[in-house]
C-alpha positions in Angstrom: 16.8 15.1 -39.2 16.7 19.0 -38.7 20.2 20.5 -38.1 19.5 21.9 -35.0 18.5 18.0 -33.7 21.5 16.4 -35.6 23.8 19.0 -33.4 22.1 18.3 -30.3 22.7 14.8 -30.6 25.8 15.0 -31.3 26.9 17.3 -28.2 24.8 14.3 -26.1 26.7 11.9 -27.7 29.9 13.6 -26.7 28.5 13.7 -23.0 27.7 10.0 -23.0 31.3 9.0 -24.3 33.3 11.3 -21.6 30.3 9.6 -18.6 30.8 5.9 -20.2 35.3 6.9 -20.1 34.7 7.9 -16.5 32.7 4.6 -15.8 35.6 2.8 -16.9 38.0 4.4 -14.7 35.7 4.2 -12.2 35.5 0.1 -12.7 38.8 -0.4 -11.9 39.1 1.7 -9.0 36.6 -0.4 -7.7 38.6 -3.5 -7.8 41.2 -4.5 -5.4 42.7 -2.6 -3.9 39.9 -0.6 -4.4 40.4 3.3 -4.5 37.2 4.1 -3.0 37.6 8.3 -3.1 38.4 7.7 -6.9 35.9 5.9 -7.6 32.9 7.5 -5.5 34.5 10.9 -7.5 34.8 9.5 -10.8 30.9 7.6 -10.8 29.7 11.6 -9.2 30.9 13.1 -12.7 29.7 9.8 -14.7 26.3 10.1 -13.5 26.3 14.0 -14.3 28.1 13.8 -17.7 25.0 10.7 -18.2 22.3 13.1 -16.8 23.4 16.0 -19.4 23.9 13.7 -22.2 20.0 13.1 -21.8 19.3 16.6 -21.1 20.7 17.6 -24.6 19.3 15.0 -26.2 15.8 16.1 -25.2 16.7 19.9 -26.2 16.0 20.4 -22.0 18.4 23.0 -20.4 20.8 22.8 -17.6 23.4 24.1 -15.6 26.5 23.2 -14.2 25.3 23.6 -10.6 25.5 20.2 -9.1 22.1 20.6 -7.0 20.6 21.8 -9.7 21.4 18.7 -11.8 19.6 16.8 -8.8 16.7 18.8 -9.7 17.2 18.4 -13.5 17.4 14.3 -12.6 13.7 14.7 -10.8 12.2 16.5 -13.4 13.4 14.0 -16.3 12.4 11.4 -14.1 9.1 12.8 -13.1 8.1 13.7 -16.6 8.7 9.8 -17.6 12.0 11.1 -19.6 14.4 8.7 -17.6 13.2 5.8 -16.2 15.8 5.8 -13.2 15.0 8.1 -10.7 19.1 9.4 -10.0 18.2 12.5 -8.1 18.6 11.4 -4.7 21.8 9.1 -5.5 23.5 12.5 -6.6 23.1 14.4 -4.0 24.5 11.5 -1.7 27.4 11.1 -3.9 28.2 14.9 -4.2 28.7 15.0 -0.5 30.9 11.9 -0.9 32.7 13.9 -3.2 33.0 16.5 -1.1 34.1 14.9 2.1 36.9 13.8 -0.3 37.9 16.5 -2.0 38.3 18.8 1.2 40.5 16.1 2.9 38.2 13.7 5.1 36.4 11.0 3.7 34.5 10.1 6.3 32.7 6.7 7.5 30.0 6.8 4.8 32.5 6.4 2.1 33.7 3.0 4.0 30.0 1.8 3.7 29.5 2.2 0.0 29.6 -0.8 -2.2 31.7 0.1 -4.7 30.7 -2.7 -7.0 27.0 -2.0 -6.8 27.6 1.6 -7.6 29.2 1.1 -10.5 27.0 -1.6 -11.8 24.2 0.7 -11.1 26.3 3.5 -13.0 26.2 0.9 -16.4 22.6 0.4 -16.3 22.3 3.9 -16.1 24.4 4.5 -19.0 22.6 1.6 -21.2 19.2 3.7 -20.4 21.0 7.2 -21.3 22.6 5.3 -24.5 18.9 3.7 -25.4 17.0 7.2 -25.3 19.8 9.3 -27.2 19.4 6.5 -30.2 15.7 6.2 -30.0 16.0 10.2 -30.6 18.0 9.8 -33.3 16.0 7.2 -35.2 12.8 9.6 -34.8 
């Protein structure tokens, strides 16, 4: 494997581990009593940290701009890179993140099932994990 490929990896692999730690955390705010501002916060940066492990891993650049990450989510998605389509649920959960961080989470933080979210984070994260090893077995 070239050096340059080897390295990328590695920095993806990095990414994946801090998104799968922040899954975790998120878990068990989502348990009762359920912390849902922490949680909402802590599967927003999962999701990222996911969507930039896969970035590296396909040598695909990025920023830390967290609309531009939405974009970066399309494109991957578009271009059969990802098969889950995580755009849309990022922007959503930015402005969740938002609301919180600035003091008033609002009524659409009451209506998100905690418990779907983060099982929807895992499979997310099994995907990331599967296309970061299949690059590193080519």
């Amino acid at each position: 494997m070239a050096k340059y490929k080897k390295d990328r990896l590695k920095v993806a692999n990095a990414h994946l581990a801090r998104a799968r730690d922040q899954w975790d955390r998120a878990a068990v705010d989502s348990w009762s009593p359920e912390e849902p501002a922490e949680c909402v916060t802590k599967c927003f940066y999962s999701y990222e940290n996911a969507l930039v492990a896969a970035a590296t891993a396909l040598g695909t650049t990025w920023t830390k701009k967290h609309y531009e990450k939405a974009d970066l989510a399309k494109r991957l998605f578009e271009q059969n890179k990802l098969k889950t389509d995580i755009s849309g649920l990022l922007v959503r959960l930015n402005e969740l993140r938002k609301d919180v961080s600035y003091g008033d989470p609002g009524e659409d933080l009451s209506e998100v099932d905690l418990e779907d979210l983060v099982s929807h984070l895992e499979l997310f994260l099994d995907e990331v994990g599967e296309l970061v090893v299949s690059l590193e077995e080519d």
